[in-house]
py3Dmol code that shows the C-alpha trace and the ligand (Angstrom):
import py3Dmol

protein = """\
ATOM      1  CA  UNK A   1     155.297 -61.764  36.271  1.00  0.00           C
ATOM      2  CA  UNK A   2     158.047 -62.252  33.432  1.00  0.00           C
ATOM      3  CA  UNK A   3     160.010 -64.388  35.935  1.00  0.00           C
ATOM      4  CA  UNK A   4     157.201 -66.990  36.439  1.00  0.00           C
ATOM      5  CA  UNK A   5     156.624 -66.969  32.525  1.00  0.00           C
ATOM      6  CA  UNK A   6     160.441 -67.056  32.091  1.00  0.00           C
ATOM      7  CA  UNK A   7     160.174 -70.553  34.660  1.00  0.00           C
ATOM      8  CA  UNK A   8     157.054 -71.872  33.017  1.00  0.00           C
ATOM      9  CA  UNK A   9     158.255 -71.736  29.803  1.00  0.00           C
ATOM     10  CA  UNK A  10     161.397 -73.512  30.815  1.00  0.00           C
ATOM     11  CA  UNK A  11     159.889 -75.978  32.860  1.00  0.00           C
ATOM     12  CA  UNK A  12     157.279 -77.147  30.289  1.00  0.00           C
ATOM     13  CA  UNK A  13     158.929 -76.903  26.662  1.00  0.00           C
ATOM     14  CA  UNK A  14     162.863 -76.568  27.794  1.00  0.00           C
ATOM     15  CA  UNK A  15     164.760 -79.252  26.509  1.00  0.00           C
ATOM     16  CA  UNK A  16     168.035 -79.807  28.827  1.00  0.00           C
ATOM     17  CA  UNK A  17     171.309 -78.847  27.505  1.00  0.00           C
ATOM     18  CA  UNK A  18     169.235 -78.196  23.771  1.00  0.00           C
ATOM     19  CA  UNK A  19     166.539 -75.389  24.667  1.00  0.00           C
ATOM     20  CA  UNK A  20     165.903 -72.620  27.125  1.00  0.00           C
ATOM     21  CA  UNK A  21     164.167 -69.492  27.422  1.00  0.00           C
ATOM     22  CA  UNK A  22     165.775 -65.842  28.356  1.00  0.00           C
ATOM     23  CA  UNK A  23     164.535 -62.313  28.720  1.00  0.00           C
ATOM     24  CA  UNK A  24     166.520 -60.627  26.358  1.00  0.00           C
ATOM     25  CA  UNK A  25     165.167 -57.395  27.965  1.00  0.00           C
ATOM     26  CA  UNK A  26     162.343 -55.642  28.904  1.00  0.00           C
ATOM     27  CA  UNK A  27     160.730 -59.294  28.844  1.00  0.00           C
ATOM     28  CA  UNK A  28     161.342 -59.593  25.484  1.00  0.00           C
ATOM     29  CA  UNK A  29     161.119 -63.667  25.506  1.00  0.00           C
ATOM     30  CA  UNK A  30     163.961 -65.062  23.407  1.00  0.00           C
ATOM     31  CA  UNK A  31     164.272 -68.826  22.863  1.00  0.00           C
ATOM     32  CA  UNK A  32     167.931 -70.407  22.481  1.00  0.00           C
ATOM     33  CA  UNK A  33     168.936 -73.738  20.911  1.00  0.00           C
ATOM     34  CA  UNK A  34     172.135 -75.239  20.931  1.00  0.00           C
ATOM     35  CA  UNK A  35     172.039 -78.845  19.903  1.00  0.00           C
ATOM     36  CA  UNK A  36     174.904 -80.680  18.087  1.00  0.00           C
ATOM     37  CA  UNK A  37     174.099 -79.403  14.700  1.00  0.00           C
ATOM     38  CA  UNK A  38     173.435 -75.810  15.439  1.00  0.00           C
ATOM     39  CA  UNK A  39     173.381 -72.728  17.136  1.00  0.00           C
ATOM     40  CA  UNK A  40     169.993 -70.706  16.929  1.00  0.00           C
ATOM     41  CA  UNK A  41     167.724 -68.112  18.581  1.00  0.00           C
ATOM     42  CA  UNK A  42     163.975 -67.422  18.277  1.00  0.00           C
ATOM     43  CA  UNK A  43     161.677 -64.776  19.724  1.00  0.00           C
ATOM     44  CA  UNK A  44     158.518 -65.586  21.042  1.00  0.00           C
ATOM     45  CA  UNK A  45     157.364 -62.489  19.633  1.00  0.00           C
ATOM     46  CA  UNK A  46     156.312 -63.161  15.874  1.00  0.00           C
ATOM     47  CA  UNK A  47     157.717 -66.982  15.973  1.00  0.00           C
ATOM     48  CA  UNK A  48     160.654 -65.145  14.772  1.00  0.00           C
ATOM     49  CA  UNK A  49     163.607 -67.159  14.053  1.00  0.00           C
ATOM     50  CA  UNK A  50     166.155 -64.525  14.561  1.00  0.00           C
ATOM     51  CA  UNK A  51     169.973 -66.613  13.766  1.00  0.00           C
ATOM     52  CA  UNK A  52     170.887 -69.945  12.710  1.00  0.00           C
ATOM     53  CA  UNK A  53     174.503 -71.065  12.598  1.00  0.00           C
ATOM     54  CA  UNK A  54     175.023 -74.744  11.334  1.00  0.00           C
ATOM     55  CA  UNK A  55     178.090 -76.466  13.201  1.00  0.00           C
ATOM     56  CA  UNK A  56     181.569 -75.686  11.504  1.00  0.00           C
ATOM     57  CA  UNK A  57     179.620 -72.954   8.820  1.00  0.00           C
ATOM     58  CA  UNK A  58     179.251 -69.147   9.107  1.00  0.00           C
ATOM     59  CA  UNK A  59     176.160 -67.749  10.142  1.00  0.00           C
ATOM     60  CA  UNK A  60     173.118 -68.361   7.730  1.00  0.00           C
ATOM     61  CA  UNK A  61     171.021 -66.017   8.906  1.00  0.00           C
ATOM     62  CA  UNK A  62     171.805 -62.081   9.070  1.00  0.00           C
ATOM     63  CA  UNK A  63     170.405 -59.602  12.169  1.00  0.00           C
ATOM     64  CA  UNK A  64     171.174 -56.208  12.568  1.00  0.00           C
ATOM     65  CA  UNK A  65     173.760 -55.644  14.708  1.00  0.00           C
ATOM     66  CA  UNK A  66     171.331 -52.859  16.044  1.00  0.00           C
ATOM     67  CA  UNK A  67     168.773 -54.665  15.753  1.00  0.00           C
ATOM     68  CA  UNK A  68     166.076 -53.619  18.083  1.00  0.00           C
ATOM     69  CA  UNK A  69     164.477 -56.174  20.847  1.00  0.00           C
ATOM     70  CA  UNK A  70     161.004 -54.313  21.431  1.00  0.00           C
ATOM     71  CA  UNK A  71     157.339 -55.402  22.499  1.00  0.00           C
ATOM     72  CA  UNK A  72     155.170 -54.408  18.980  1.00  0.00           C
ATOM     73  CA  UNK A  73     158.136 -53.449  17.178  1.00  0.00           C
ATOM     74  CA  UNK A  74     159.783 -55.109  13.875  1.00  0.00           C
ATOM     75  CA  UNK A  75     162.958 -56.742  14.214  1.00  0.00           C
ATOM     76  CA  UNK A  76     165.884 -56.047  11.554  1.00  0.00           C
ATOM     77  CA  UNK A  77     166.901 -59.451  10.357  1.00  0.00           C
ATOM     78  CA  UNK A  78     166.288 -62.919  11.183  1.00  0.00           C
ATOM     79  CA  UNK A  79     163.079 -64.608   9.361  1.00  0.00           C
ATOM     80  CA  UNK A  80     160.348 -62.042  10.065  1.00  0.00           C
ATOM     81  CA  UNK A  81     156.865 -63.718   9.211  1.00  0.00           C
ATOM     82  CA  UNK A  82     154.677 -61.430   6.855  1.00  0.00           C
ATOM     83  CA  UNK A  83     151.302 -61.968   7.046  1.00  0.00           C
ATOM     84  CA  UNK A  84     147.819 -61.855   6.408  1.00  0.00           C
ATOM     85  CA  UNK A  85     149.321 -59.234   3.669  1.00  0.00           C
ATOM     86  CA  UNK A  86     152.641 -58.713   2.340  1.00  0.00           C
ATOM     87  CA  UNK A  87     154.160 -55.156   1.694  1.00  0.00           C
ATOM     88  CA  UNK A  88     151.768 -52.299   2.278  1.00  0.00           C
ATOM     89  CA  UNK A  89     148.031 -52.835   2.949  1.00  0.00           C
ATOM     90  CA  UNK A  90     145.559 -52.801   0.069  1.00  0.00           C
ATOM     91  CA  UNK A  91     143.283 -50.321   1.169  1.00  0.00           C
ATOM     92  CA  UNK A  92     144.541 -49.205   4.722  1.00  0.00           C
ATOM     93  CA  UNK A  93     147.902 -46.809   5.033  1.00  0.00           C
ATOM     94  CA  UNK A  94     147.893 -46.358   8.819  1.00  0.00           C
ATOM     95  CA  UNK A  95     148.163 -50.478   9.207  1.00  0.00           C
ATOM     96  CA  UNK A  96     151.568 -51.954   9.362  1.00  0.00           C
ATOM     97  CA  UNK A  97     153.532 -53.203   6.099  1.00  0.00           C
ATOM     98  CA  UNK A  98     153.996 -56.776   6.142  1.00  0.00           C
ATOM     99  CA  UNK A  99     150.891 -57.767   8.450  1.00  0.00           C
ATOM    100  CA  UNK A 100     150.875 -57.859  12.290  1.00  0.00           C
ATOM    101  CA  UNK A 101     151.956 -61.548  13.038  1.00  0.00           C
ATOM    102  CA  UNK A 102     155.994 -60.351  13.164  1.00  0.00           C
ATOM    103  CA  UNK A 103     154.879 -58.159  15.959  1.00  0.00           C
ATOM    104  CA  UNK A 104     152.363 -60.201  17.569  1.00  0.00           C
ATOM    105  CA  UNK A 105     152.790 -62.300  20.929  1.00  0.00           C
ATOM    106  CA  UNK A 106     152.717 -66.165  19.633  1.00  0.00           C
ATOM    107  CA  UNK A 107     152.252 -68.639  22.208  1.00  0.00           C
ATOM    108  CA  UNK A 108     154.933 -71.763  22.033  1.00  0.00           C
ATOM    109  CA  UNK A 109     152.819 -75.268  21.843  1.00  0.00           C
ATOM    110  CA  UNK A 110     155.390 -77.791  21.486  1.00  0.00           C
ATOM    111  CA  UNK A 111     158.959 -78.598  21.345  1.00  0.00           C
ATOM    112  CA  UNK A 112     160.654 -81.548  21.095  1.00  0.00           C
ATOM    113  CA  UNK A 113     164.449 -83.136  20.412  1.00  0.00           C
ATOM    114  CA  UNK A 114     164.483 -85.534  16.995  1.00  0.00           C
ATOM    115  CA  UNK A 115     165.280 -88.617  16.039  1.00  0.00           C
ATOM    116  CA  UNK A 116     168.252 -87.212  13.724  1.00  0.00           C
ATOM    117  CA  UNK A 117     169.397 -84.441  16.510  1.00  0.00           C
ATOM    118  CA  UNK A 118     167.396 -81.266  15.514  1.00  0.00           C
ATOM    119  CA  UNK A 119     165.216 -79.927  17.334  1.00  0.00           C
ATOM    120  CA  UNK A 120     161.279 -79.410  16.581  1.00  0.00           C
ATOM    121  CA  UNK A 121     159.378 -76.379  17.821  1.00  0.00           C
ATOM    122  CA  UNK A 122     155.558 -75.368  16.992  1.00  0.00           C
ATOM    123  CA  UNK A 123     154.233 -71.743  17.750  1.00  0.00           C
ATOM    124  CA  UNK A 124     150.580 -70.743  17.560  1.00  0.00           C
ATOM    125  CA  UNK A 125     148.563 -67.059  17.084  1.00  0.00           C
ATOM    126  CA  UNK A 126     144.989 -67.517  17.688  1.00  0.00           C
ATOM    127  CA  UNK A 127     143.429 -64.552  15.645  1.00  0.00           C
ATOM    128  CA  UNK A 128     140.067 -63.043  16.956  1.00  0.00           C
ATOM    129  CA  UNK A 129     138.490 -60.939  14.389  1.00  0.00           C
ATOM    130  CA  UNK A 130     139.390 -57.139  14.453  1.00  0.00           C
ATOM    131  CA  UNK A 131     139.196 -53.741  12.414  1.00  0.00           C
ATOM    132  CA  UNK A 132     143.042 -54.936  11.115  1.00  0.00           C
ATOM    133  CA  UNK A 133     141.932 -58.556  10.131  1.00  0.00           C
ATOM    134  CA  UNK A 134     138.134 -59.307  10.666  1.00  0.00           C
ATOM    135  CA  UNK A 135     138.225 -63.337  10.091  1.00  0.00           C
ATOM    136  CA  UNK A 136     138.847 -65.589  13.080  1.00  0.00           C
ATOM    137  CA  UNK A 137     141.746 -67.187  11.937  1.00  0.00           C
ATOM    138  CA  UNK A 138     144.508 -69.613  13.371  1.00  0.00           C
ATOM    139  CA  UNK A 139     148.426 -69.369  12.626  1.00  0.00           C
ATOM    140  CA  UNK A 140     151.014 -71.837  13.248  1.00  0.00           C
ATOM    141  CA  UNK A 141     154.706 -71.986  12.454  1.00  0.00           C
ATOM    142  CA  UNK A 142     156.367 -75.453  12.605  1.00  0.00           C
ATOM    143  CA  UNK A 143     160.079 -75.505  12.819  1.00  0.00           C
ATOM    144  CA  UNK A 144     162.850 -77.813  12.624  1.00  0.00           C
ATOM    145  CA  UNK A 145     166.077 -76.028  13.654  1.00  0.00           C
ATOM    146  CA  UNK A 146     169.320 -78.785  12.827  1.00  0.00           C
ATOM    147  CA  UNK A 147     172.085 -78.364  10.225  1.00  0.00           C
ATOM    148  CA  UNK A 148     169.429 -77.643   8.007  1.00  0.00           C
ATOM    149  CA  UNK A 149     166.174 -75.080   8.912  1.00  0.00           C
ATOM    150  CA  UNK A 150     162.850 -75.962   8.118  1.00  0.00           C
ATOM    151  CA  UNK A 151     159.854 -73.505   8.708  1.00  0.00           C
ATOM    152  CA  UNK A 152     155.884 -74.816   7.528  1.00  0.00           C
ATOM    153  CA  UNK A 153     154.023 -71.290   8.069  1.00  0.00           C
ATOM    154  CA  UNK A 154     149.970 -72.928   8.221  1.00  0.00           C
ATOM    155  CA  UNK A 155     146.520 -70.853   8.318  1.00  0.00           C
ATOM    156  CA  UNK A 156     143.450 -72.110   9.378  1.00  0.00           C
ATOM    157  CA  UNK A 157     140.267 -70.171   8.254  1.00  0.00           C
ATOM    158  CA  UNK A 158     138.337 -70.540  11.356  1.00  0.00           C
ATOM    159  CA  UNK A 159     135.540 -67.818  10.574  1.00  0.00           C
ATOM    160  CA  UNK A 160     132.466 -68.441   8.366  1.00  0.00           C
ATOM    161  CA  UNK A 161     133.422 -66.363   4.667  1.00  0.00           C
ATOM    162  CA  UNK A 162     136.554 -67.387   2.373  1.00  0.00           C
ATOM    163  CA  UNK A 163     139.653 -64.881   2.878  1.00  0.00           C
ATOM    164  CA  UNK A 164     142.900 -63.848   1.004  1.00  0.00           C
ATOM    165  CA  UNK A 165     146.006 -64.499   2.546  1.00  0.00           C
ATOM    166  CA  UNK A 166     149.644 -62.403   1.131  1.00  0.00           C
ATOM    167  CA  UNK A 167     152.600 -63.898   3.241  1.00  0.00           C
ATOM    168  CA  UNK A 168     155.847 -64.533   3.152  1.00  0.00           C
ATOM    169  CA  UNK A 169     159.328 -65.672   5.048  1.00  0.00           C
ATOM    170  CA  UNK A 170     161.019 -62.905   5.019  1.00  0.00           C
ATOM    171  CA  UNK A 171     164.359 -64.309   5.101  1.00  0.00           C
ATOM    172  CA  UNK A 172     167.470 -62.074   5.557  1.00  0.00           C
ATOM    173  CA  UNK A 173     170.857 -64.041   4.731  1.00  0.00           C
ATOM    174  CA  UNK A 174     174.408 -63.700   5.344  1.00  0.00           C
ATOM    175  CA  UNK A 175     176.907 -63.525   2.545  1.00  0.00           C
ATOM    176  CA  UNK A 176     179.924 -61.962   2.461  1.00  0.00           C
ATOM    177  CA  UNK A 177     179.774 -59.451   0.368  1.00  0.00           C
ATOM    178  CA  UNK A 178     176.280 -59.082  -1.550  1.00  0.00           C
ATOM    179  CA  UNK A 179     178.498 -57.754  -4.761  1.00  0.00           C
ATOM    180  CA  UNK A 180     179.884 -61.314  -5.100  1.00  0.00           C
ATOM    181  CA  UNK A 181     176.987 -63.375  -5.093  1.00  0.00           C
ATOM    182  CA  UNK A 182     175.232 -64.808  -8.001  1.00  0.00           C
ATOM    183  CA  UNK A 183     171.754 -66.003  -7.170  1.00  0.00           C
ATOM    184  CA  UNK A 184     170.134 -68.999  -9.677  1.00  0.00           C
ATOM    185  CA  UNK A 185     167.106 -70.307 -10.176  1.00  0.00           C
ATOM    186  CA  UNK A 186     164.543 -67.473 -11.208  1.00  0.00           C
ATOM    187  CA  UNK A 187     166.029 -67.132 -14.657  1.00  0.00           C
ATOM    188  CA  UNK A 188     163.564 -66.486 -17.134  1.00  0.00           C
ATOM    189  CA  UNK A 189     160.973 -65.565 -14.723  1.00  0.00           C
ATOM    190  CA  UNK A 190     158.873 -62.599 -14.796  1.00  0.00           C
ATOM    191  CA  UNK A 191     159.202 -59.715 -11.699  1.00  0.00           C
ATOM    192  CA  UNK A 192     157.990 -57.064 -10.791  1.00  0.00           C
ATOM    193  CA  UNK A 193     160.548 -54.661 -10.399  1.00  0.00           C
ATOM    194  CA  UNK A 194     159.508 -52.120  -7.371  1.00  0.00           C
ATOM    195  CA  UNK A 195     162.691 -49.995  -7.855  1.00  0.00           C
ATOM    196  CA  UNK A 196     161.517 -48.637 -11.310  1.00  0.00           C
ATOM    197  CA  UNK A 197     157.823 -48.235 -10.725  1.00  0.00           C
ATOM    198  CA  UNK A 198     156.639 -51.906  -9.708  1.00  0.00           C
ATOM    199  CA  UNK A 199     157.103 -52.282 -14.033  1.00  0.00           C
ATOM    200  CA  UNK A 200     156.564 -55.978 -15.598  1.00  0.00           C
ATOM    201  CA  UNK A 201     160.295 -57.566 -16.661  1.00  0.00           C
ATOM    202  CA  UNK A 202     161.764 -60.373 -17.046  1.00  0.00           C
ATOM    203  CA  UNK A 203     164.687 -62.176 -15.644  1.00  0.00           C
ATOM    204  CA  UNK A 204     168.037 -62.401 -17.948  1.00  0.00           C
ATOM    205  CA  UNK A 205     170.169 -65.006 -16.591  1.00  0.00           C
ATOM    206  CA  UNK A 206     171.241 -65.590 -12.887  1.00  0.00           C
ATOM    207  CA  UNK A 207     170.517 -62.285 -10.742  1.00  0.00           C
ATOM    208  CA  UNK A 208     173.618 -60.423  -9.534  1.00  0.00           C
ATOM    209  CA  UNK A 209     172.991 -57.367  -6.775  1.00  0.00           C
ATOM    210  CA  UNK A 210     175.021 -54.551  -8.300  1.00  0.00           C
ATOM    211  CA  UNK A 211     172.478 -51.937  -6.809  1.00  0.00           C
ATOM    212  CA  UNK A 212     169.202 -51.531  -4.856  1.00  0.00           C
ATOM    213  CA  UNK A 213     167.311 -54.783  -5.940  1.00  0.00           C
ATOM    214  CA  UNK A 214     163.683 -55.156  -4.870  1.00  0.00           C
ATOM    215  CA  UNK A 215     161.493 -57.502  -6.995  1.00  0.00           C
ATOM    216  CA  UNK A 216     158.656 -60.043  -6.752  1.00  0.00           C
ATOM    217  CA  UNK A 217     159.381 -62.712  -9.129  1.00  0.00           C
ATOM    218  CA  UNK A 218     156.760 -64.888 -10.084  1.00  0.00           C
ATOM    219  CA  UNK A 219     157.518 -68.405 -10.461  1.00  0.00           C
ATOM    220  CA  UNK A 220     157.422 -72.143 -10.705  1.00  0.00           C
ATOM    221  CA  UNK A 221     157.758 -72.806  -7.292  1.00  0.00           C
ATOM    222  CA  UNK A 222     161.339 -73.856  -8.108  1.00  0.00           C
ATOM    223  CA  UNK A 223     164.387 -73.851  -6.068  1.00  0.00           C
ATOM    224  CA  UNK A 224     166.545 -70.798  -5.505  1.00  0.00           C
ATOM    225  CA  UNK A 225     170.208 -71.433  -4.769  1.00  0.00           C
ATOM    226  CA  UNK A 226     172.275 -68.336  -3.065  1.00  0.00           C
ATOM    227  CA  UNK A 227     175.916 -68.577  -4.201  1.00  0.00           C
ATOM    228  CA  UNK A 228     178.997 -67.161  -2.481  1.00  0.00           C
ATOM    229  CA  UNK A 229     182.247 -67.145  -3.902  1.00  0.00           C
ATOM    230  CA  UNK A 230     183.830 -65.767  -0.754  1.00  0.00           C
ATOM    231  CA  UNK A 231     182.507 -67.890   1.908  1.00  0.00           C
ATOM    232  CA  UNK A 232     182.664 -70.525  -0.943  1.00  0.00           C
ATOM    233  CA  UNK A 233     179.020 -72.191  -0.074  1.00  0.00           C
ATOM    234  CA  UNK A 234     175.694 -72.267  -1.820  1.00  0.00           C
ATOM    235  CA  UNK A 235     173.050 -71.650   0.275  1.00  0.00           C
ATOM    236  CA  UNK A 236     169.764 -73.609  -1.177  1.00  0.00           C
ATOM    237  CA  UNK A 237     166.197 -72.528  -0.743  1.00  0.00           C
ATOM    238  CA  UNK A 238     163.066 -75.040  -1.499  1.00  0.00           C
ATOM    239  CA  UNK A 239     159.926 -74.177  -0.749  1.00  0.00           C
ATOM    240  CA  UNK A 240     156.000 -75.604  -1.015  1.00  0.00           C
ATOM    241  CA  UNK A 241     152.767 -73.876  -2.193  1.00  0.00           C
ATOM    242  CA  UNK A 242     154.891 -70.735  -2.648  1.00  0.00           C
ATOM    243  CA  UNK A 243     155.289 -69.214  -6.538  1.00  0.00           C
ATOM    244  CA  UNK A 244     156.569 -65.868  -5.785  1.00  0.00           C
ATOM    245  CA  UNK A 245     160.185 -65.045  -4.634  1.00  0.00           C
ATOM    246  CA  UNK A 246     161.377 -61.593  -3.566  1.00  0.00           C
ATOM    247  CA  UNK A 247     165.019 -60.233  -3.995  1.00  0.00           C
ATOM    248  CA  UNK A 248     165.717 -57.381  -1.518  1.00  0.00           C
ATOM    249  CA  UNK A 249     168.950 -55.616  -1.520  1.00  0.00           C
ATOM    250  CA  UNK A 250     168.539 -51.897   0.049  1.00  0.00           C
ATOM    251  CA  UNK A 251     171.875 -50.580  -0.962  1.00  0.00           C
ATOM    252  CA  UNK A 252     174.036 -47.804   0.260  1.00  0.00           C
ATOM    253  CA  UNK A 253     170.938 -44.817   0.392  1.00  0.00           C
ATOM    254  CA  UNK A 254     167.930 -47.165   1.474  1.00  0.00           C
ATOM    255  CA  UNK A 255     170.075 -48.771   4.259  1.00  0.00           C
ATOM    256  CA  UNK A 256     171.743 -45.383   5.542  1.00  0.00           C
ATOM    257  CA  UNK A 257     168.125 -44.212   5.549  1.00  0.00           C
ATOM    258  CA  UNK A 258     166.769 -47.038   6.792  1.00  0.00           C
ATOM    259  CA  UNK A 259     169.392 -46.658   9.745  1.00  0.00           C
ATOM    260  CA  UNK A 260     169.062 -50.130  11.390  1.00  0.00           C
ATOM    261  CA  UNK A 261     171.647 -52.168   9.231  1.00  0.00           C
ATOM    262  CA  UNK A 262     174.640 -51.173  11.764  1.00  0.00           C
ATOM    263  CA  UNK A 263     176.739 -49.578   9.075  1.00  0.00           C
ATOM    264  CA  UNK A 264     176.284 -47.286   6.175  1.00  0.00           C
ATOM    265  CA  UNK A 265     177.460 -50.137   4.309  1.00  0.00           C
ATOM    266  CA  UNK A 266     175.193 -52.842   6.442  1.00  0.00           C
ATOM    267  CA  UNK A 267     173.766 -54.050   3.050  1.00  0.00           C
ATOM    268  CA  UNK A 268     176.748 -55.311   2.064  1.00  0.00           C
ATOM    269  CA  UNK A 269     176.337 -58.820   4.276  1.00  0.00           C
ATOM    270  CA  UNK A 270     173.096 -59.859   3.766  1.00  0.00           C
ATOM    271  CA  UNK A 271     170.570 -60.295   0.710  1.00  0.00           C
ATOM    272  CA  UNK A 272     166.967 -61.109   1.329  1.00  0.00           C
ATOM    273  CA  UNK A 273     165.279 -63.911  -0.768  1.00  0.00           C
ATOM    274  CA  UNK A 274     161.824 -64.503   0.617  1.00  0.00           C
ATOM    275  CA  UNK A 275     159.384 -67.067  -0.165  1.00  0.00           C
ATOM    276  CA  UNK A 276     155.811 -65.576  -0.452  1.00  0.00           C
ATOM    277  CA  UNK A 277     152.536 -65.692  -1.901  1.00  0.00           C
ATOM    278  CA  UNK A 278     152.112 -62.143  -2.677  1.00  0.00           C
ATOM    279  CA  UNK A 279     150.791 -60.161  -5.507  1.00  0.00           C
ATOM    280  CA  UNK A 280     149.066 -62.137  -8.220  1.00  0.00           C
ATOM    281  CA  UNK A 281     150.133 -65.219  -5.993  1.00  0.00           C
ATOM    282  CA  UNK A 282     148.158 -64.618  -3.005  1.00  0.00           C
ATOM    283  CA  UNK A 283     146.145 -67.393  -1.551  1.00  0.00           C
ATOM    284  CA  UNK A 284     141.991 -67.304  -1.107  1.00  0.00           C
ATOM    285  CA  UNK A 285     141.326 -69.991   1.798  1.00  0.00           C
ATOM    286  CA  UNK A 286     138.210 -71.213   1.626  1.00  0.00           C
ATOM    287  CA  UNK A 287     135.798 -71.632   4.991  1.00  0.00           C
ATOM    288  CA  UNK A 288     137.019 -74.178   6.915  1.00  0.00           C
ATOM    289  CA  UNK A 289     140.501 -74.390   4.710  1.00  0.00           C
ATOM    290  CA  UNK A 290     144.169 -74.324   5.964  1.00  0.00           C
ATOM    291  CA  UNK A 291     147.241 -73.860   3.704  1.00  0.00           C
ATOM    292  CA  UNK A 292     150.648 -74.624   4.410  1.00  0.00           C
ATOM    293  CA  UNK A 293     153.876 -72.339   3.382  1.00  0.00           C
ATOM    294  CA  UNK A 294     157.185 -74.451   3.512  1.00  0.00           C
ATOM    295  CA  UNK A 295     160.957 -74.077   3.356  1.00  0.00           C
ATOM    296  CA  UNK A 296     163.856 -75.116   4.009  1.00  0.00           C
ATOM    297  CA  UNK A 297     167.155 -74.050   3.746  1.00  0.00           C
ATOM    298  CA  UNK A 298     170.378 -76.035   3.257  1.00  0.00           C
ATOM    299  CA  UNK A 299     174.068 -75.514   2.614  1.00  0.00           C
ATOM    300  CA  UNK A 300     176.440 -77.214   0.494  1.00  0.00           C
ATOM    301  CA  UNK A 301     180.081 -76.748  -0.331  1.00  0.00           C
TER     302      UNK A 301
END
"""
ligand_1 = """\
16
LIG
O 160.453 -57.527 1.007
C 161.012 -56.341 0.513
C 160.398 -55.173 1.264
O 159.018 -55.091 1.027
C 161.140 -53.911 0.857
O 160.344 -53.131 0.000
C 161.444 -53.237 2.201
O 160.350 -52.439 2.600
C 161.645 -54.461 3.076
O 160.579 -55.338 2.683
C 161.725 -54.184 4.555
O 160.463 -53.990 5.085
P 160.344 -53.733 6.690
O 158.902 -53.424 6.897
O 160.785 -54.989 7.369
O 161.279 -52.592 6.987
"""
view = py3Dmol.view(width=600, height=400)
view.addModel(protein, "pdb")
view.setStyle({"model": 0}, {"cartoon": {"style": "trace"}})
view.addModel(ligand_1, "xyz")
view.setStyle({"model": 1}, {"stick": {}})
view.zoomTo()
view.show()
């Protein structure tokens, strides 16, 4: 079975020399691109971009280096897509934090090599109503994988009453060393800080990670820019119809307990800033109504 799936794939959306499709195990479905701006892998499974690595830069995008390859199971790292809720579910414990579309199989509807050398892929979920989401609803992720990554995250509200989206790109990034990084643009904004009690503060200045950091910042929609002095880069973030950003450093405890970051001190090469609509920025899509999450991520010296 997985072979003729493996072949089918690759015959109908491989791109030669650019794109190609491997089981990474246990027909777990990984797609790799290599194209002359970049090095990058995606699983089928949640349209989950899992590394990107510009030409001549350091990786961009952090994964576990235990990071677990299952059917139905989360992976640690990459750009996990959260959604139709983000964090725990409103009224339901025993459903999965962060939605089910990370864990979900997406089916790959086109790919194609660009004009300026990227490479395009789109990725669908066709939702049928269920006790975990009862709207029939339709999910694609557009992507644009060169020396810069682009991913449009778009909902279609295919059933007959309005619904409320939370989502997010759940973006894991490599730096250095998280302790000498100075993140800008979300100064002055108001967060929710989840570390102490999910209380209302406000952001002083640029945001350094000196300690477990987990907030929801509610924004402008503005740019973020990820700076690090070590690998001497800035790593910028834009994003449409998004106006809530969340920092996510585990630190030394959460990550040992968490006990998927490859080392006790795992944390220390990756901080998460994720673009989101999520807690009083969550999205109500009317009948018939589609809305589009965007980024894209750049580097410069
Ligand atoms: O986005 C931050 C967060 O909600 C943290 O609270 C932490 O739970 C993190 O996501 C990881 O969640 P995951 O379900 O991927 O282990």
């Amino acid at each position: 079975m997985l072979n003729a799936q493996l072949l089918k794939l690759n015959q109908s959306f491989g791109i030669q020399g650019q794109l190609s499709f491997r089981d990474a195990g246990d027909g777990f479905i990984v797609m790799d691109i290599q194209n002359d701006q970049c090095v990058a892998s995606v699983a089928l499974q949640g349209a989950h971009v899992m590394t990107w690595q510009p030409k001549d830069e350091a990786p961009v995008i952090w994964m576990s280096p235990v990071a677990k390859l299952a059917a139905a199971k989360s992976i640690r790292g990459g750009v996990p897509i959260c959604w139709p809720w983000f964090g725990p579910h409103v009224s339901d414990s025993n459903l999965p934090a962060h939605g089910f579309a990370r864990t979900s199989a997406w089916d790959v509807i086109s790919t194609s090599k660009l004009e300026n050398g990227a490479c395009q892929i789109s990725f669908c979920l066709q939702h049928q109503p269920n006790t975990s989401w009862p709207y029939a609803t339709r999910v694609e992720m557009h992507m644009m994988i060169g020396a810069e990554l682009e991913m449009t995250l778009q909902t279609y509200n295919l059933s007959d009453s309005p619904m409320v989206i939370g989502q997010a790109l759940h973006t894991y990034f490599c730096v250095d060393d998280v302790r000498n990084i100075v993140i800008h643009g979300l100064e002055d904004c108001d967060y929710i800080d989840k570390v102490s009690g999910s209380v209302r503060k406000q952001q002083q200045g640029s945001i350094v990670v000196a300690e477990e950091v987990d907030r929801i910042y509610l924004d402008q929609g503005q740019d973020v820019v990820i700076e690090d002095f070590n690998l001497q880069r800035r790593i910028h973030i834009h994003k449409e119809n998004s106006h809530a950003t969340i920092v996510w450093n585990p630190w030394l405890e959460k990550c040992k307990s968490m006990g998927d970051f490859g080392a006790d001190d795992g944390y220390l090469g990756m901080v998460c800033v994720e673009s989101a609509n999520a807690d009083e920025d969550v999205v109500t899509l009317a009948v018939g109504d589609t809305h589009r999450l965007s980024v894209r991520y750049s580097l410069t010296a």
